[in-house]
matplotlib code that plots the C-alpha trace (Angstrom):
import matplotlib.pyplot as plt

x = [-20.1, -17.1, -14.9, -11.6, -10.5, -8.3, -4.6, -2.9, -3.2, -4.2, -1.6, -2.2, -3.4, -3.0, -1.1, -3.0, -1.2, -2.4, -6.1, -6.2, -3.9, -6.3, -9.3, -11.3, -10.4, -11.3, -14.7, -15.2, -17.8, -15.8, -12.4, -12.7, -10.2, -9.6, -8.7, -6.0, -4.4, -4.0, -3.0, 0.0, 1.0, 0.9, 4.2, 4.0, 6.6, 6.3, 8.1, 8.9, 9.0, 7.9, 4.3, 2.5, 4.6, 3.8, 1.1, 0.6, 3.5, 2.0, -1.5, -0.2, 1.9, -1.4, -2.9, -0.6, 1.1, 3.4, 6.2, 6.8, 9.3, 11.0, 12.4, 14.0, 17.9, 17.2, 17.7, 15.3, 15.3, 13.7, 11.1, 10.0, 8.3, 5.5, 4.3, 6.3, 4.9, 6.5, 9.7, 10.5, 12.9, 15.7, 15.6, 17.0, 19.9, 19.3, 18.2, 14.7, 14.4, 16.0, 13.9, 10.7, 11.7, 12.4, 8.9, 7.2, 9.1, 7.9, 4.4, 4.3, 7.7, 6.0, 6.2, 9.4, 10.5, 13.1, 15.0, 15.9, 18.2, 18.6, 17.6, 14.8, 15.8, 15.8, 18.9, 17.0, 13.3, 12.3, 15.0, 13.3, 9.5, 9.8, 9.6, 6.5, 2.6, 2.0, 3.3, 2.6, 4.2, 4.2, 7.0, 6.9, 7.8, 7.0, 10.1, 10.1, 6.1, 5.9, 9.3, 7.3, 4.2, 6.0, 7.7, 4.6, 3.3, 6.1, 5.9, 2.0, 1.7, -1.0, 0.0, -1.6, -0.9, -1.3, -0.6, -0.8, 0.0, -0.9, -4.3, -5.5, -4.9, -5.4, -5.6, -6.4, -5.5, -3.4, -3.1, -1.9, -3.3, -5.9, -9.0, -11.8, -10.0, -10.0, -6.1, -5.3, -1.6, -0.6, -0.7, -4.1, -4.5, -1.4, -0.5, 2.5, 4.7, 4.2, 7.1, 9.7, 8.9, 5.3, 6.0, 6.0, 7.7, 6.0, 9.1, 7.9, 4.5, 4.1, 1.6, -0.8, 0.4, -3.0, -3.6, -1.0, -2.3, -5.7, -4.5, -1.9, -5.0, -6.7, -3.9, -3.3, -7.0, -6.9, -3.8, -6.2, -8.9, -6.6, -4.6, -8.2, -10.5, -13.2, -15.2, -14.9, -10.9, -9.9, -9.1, -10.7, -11.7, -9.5, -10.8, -10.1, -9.8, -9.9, -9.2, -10.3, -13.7, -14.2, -15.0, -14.5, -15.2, -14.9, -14.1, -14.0, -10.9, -10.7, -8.0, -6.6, -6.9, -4.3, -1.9, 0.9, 1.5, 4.9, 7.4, 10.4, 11.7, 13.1, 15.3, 12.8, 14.6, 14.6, 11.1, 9.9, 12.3, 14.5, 18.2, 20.5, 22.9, 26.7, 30.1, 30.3, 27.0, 27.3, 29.8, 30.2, 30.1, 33.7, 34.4, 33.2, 36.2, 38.6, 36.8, 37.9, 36.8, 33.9, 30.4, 28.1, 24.5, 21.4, 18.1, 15.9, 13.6, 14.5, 13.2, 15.3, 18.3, 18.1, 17.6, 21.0, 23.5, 26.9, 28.8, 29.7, 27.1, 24.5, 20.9, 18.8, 15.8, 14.6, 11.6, 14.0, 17.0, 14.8, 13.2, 16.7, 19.7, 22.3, 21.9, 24.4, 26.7, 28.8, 30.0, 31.2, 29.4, 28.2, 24.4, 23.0, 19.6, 18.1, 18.9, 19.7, 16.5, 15.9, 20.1, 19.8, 16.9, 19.1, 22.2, 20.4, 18.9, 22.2, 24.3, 21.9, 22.2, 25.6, 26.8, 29.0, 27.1, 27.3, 25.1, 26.1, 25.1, 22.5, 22.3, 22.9, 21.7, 24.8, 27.2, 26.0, 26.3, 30.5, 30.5, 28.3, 27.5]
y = [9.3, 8.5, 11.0, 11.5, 14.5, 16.7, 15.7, 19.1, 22.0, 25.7, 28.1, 31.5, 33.4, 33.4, 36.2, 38.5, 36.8, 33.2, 33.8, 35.5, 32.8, 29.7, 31.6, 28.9, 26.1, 28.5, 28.7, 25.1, 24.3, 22.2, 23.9, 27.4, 29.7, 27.0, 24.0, 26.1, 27.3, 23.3, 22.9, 25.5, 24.0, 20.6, 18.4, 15.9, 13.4, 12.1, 8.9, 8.9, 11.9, 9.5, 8.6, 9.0, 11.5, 13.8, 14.9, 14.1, 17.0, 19.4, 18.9, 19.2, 22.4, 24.2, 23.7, 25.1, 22.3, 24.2, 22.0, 19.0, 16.2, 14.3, 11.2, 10.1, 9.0, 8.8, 10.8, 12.1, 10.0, 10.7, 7.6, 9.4, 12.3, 10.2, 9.9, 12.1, 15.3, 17.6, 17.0, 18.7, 17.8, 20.2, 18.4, 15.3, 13.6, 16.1, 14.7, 14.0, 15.5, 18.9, 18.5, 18.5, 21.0, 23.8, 23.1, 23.4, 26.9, 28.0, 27.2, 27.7, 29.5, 29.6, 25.9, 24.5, 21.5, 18.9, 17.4, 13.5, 12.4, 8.6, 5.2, 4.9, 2.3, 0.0, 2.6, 5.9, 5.5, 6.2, 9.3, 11.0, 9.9, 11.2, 14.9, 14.6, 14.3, 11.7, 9.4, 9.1, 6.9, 6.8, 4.1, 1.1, -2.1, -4.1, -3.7, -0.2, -0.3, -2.4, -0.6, 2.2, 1.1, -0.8, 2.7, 4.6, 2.2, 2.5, 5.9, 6.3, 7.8, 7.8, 6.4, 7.2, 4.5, 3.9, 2.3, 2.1, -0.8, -0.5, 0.8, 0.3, 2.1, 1.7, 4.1, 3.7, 4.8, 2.9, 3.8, 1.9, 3.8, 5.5, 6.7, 4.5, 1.4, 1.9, 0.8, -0.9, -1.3, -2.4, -6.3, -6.2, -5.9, -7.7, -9.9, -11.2, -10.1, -11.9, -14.0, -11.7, -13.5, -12.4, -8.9, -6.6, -3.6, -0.4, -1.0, -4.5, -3.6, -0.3, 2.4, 4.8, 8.6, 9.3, 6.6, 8.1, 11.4, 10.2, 8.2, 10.4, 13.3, 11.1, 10.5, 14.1, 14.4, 11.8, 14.1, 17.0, 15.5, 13.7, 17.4, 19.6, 16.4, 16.8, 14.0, 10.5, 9.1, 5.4, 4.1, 0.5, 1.0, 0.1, 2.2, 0.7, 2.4, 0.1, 2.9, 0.9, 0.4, 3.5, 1.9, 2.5, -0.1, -0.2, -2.4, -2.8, -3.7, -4.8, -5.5, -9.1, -10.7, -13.2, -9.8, -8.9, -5.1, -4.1, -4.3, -3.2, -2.9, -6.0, -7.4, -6.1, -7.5, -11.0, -11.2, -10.2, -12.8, -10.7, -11.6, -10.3, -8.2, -7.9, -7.1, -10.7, -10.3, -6.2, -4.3, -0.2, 1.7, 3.0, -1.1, -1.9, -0.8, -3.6, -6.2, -5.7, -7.7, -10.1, -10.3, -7.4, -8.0, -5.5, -6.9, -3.9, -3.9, -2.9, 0.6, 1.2, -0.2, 1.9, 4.9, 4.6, 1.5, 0.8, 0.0, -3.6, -4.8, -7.6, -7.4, -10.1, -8.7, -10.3, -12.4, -13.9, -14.6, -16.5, -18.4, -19.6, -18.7, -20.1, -18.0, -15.6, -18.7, -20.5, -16.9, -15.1, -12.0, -8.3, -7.9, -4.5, -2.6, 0.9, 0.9, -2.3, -3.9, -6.0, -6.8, -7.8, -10.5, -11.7, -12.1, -14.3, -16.5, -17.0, -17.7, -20.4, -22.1, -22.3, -18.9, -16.7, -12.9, -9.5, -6.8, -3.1, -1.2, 1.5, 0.5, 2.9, 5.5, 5.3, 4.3, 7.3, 9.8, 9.1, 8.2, 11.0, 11.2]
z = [5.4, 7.6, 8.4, 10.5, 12.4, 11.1, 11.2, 11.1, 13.4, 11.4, 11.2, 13.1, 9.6, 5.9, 4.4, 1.7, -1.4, 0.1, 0.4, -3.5, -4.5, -2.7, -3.0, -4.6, -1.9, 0.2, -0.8, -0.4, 2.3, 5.0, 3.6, 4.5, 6.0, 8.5, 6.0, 3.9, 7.2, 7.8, 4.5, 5.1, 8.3, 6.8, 5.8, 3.5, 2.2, -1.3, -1.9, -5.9, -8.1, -11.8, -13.0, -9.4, -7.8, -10.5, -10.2, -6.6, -6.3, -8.9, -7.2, -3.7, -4.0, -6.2, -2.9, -1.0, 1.2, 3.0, 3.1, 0.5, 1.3, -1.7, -1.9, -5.1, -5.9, -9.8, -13.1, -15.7, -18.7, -21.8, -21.5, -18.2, -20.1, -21.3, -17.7, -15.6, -16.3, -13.7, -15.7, -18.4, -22.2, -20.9, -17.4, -18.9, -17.2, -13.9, -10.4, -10.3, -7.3, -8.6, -11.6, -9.3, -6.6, -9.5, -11.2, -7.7, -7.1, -10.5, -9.8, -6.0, -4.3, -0.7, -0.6, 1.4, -0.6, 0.9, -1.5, -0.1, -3.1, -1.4, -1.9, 0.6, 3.3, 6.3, 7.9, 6.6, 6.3, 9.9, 10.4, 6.8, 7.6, 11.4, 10.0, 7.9, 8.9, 6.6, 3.3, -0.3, -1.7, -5.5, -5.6, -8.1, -6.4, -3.3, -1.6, -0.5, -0.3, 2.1, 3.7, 3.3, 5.0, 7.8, 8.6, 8.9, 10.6, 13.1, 13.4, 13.7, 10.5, 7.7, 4.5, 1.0, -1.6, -5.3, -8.2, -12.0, -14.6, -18.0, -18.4, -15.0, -11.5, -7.8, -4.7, -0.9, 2.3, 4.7, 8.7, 11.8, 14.7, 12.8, 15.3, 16.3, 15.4, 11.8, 11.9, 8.5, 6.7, 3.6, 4.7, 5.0, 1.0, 0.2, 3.3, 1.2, -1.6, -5.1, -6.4, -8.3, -11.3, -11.6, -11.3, -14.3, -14.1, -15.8, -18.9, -19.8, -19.7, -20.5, -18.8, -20.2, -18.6, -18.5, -16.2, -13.7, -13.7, -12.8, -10.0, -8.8, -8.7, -6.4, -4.1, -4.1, -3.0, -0.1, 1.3, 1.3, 2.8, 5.6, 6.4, 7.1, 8.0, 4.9, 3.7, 3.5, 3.0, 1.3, 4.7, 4.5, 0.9, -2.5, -5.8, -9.0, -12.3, -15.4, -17.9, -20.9, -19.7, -18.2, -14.9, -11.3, -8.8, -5.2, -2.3, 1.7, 3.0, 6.8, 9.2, 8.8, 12.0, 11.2, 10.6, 13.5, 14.0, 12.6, 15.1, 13.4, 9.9, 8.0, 4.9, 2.1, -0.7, 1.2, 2.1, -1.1, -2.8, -4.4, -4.8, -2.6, -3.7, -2.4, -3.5, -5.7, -6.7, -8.6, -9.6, -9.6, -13.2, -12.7, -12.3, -15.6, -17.8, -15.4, -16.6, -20.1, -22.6, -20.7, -22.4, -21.6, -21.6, -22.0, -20.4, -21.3, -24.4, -27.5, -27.5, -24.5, -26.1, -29.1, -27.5, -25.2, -25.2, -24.3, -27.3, -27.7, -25.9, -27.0, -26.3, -24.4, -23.2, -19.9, -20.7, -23.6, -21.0, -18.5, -20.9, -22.6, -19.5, -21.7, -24.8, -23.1, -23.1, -20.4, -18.4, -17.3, -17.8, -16.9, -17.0, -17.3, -17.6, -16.8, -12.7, -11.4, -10.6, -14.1, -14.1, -10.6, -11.1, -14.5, -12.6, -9.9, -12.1, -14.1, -11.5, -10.2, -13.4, -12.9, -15.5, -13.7, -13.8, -11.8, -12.1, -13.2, -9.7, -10.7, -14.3, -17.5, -15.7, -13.4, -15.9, -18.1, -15.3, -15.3, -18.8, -20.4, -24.4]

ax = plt.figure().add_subplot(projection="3d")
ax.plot(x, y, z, "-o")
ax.set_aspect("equal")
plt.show()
């Protein structure tokens, strides 16, 4: 067994209320007295607050982090309960990261809890990660993970990574400048982005809760071990869960030696091919009214379109628009779906086959938020 040091220095002493409160971590051997003081001193940023930042946020506060960073720009939605499980039915339509802060007040009000309601970043990342010791990210696309990971990088900082699809899960641990030249970064398991069009998102292919809970335990786990220095972390090893099977597997991951250290941060959206998105290319919700009566298309799935619409609009789910760009006609129209990212791809791929298109900015979500039911 590996291990590192720890990453966090103890605080002086734990009150009386703290060592009855953690008084089963601190009976851990390797934890002790010692460990929770590093877990009180320690400040951990969690990028997301859905499926993976769940838990990782629940988990994290139970064990008395003492200060728990947030980074989330997006609403609760009634599709996020499934999964989301800090959320709760009456939190529907409020700020994720409200949402989150006041379920980890009710469950632990001694942690400090930032609350980073932003779109994570080339301008922003390095200001918000340069306060934290390390990184979780629980995000859900390529973009801002390997923003993410290039930031941390940067800044020296280790960075706990996951992800579920469907039935299956992953979790590792990524660090540039980790001791004993165990540096690794997220290039070294994906050393370049997959083309947009291969990508699923969690709405077209669905995800068992479960699934995140189980991962999003685990990344809460490689924190704790990181902060006090216990056991064995992911760093150069990738677990797999394939939940239908029951199965974990493991394997090594090593540096790339084809890979150049991050330098500075980059165009995300370009490098992972993603369209780029300007004032011809998107519109703002409060826009959408101007454009009177010009075809209005939903790319979500059905379910999604059934549980919230705007009226008048016709339904094209994704898969079915890129298969057949001209069912939507000859243009020009408005393309919408939950927050952009779907609408965004649609848009592109109309406009290069010649069908004028703009994307709603921030989706229904946005629109909803002026324009409430």
């Amino acid at each position: 067994m590996t291990s590192l040091p720890p990453l966090i220095e103890p605080v002086a002493a734990l009150d009386s209320e703290s060592r009855e409160r953690f008084a089963r971590t601190i009976a851990l051997p390797g934890i002790g007295d010692d460990g929770q003081r590093r877990l009180a001193a320690a400040r951990v940023l969690v990028l997301g607050a859905g499926g993976l930042g769940s838990p990782v946020l629940q988990y994290l506060a139970a064990a008395g982090v003492g200060a728990i960073g947030i980074v989330d720009f997006d609403t609760v939605d009634l599709s996020n309960l499934q999964r989301q499980v800090i959320h709760q039915t009456a939190s529907i339509g409020e700020l994720k990261t409200a949402s989150a802060a006041r379920a980890i007040a009710a469950l632990n009000p001694a942690v400090e809890v930032v609350e980073h309601v932003v779109q994570l970043d080339r301008d922003n990342a390095l200001s918000i990660l340069a306060d934290y010791d390390l990184v979780v990210d629980g995000t859900d696309n390529f973009a801002t993970r390997y923003l993410a990971n290039d930031a941390a990088a940067l800044l020296g900082k280790p960075y706990v990574w996951g992800s579920v699809l469907r039935f299956d899960g992953q979790v590792t641990v990524f660090w540039e400048g980790a001791p004993d030249g165990r540096s690794l970064d997220y290039r070294d398991l994906h050393p370049v982005p997959p083309a947009p069009e291969q990508v699923l998102s969690c709405a077209e292919a669905g995800v068992l809760g479960s699934v995140c809970a189980t991962i999003g335990a685990m990344m809460a786990t490689e924190v704790i071990k990181l902060v006090t220095g216990i056991g064995e972390p992911l760093l150069g090893r990738v677990q797999n869960l394939d939940a239908l099977a029951g199965d974990w597997r493991e394997f090594p991951l090593r540096r790339s030696p084809d890979r150049v250290p991050v330098r500075e941060l980059i165009d995300y959206e370009l490098f992972c091919g993603l369209p780029a998105q300007d004032a011809a290319s998107e519109i703002a919700p409060d826009e959408l009214a101007s454009l009177g009566s010009r075809p209005l298309v939903d790319v979500r799935e059905p379910y999604e379109h059934e549980r919230d619409h705007i009226e008048g609009d016709l339904l094209v789910p994704l898969a079915a628009l890129l298969d057949n760009l001209h069912v939507v006609g000859t243009g020009p129209v408005v393309v919408y779906c939950a927050t952009g990212a779907r609408s965004a791809r649609a848009a592109a791929a109309l406009r290069s086959a010649g069908i004028g298109a703009v994307s709603l900015r921030g989706g229904i979500a946005a629109w909803r938020a002026s324009n409430p039911r």
